[in-house]
N, C-alpha and C positions, 0 to 999 in steps of 0.2 A: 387602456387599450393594450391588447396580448399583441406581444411581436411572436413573429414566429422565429424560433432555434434551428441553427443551423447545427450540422453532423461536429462540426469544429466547435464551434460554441458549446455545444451540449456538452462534447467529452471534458472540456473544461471547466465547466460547470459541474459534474461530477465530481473532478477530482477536489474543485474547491469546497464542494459540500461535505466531505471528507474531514477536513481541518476548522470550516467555519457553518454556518448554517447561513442559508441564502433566503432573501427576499421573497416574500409572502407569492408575489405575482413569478418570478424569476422560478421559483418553485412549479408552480401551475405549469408556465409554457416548457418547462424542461419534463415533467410528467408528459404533457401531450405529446411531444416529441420523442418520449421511449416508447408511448402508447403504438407507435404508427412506424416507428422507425428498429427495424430488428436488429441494427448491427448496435447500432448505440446501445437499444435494451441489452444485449449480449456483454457490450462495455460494461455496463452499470453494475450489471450481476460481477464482472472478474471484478471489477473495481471495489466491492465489498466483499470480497473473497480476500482480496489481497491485503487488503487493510485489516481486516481480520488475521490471518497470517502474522501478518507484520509485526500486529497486538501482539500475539502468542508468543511470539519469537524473542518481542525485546522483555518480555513477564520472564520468559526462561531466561532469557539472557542476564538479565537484573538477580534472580535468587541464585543462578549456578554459575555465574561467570564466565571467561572463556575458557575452553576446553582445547588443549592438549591432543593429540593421538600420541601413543605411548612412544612411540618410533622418535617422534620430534622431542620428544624430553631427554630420552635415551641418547642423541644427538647433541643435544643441549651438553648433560649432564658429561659425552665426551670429551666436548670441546672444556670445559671449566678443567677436567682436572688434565687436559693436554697444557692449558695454560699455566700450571703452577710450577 
């Protein structure tokens, strides 16, 4: 039997299909409920936008490491030789 999803339930469901894959039926009533429901469908879409993002961010983050703006190193680099 399909329960029907609530606007709280669904966005949580979202985010958890994000990290795990859900339930065969859990699946289905969470589909019907974007079918019908346009703020959640609108969730769903940022909610794969974001996660995406996020991917890309931490792929850069991981090959280039953190980054610097030249001013802050330059600040750095005062303070070291204020110290000696």
């Amino acid at each position: 039997m399909l329960r029907l999803i609530t606007c709280q339930n669904a966005t949580l469901l979202l985010e958890q299909q994000v990290d795990q894959p859900l339930a065969r039926a859990v699946r289905v009533g969470l589909w019907l409920h974007l079918r019908y429901c346009p703020y959640c469908s609108r969730y769903a879409r940022q909610t794969v936008l974001i996660a995406e993002w996020a991917r890309t961010a931490a792929a850069v983050r991981a090959t280039t490491g953190p980054v610097l703006p030249e001013a802050a190193k330059e600040r750095m680099r005062q303070r070291l030789v204020a110290a000696r």
